[in-house]
N, C-alpha and C positions, 0 to 999 in steps of 0.2 A: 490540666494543661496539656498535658500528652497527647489526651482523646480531642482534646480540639485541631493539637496539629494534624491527625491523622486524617479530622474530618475536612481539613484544608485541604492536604493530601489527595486525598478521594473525589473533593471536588473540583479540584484545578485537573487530575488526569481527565474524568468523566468528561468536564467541559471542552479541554483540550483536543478529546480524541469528536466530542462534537464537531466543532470549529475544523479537524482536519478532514473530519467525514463530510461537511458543507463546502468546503473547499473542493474535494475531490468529485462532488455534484456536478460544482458548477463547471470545474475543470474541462469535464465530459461532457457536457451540456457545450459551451462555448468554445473550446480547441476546436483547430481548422480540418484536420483529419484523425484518421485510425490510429496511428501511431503516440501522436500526444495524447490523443484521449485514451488509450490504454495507461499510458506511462502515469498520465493523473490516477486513472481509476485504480491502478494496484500499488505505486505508490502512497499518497496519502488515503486512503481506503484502510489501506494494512496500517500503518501507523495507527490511524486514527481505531480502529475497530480494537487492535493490539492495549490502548491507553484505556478503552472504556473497558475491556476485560480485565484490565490490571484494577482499573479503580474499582469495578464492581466486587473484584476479589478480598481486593484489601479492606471491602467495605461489610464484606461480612465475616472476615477475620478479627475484624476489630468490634462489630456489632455482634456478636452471635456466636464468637470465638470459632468456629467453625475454618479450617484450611481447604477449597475446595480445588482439589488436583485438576479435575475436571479442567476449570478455567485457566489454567496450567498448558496443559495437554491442548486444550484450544488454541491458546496465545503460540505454543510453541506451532502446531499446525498452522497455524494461518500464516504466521513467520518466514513459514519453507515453503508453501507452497503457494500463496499468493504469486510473490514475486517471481518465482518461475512459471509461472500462467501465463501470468501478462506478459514477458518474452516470448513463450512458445505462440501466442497467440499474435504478436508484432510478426514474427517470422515468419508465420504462417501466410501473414496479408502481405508480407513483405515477398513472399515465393508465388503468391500469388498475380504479383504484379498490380499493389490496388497504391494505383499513384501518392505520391506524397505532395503535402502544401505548397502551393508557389513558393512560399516562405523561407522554405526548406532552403539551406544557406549549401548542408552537404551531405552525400550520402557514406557514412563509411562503411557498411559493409558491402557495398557495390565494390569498393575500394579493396575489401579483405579478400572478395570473389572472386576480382579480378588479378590480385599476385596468386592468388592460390592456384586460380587457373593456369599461369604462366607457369607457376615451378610442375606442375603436371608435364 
């Protein structure tokens, strides 16, 4: 009974972290500029990549009894450093001046630049 929930477990992450890893495809694929399509790609990318390292873990600690730190050590890596990628790399296009979507409703850190500038 146990080992079945487990392998329900293993397969709801494994699928899950799919599902967010195709989401985050298409995200990039179809968003109208650089900045969504960063936000898709290290948002659900990391999620998703983060679920199928968990389930592949848990799927050979339960098959194979084996704890592999490793996938540990990945999970937590990809955790901290994803998501500050994808910021430094918005920033970067963002100092660059690589215009945003007509879309685009507002800018706040145009917003943050400019008080900042003023208390100088």
């Amino acid at each position: 009974m146990t080992e079945t929930i487990i392998n329900i477990i293993i397969a709801v992450l494994i699928l899950l972290g799919a599902l967010l890893s195709l989401v985050a495809s298409i995200g990039v694929l179809r968003l109208p500029d650089v900045y969504t399509r960063s936000h898709a790609a290290s948002k659900s990318a990391t999620l998703g990549v983060m679920c199928i390292l968990l389930g592949v873990c848990l799927y050979f600690f339960q098959a194979e009894q084996i704890f592999n730190s490793r996938l540990i050590l990945a999970i937590a890596f990809i955790f901290l450093t994803s998501p500050v990628a994808g910021q430094l790399i918005i920033r970067a296009a963002y100092n660059s001046k690589i215009p945003m979507a007509d879309v685009t409703i507002r800018d706040d850190l145009k917003q943050a630049k400019e008080a900042a500038a003023r208390e100088k």
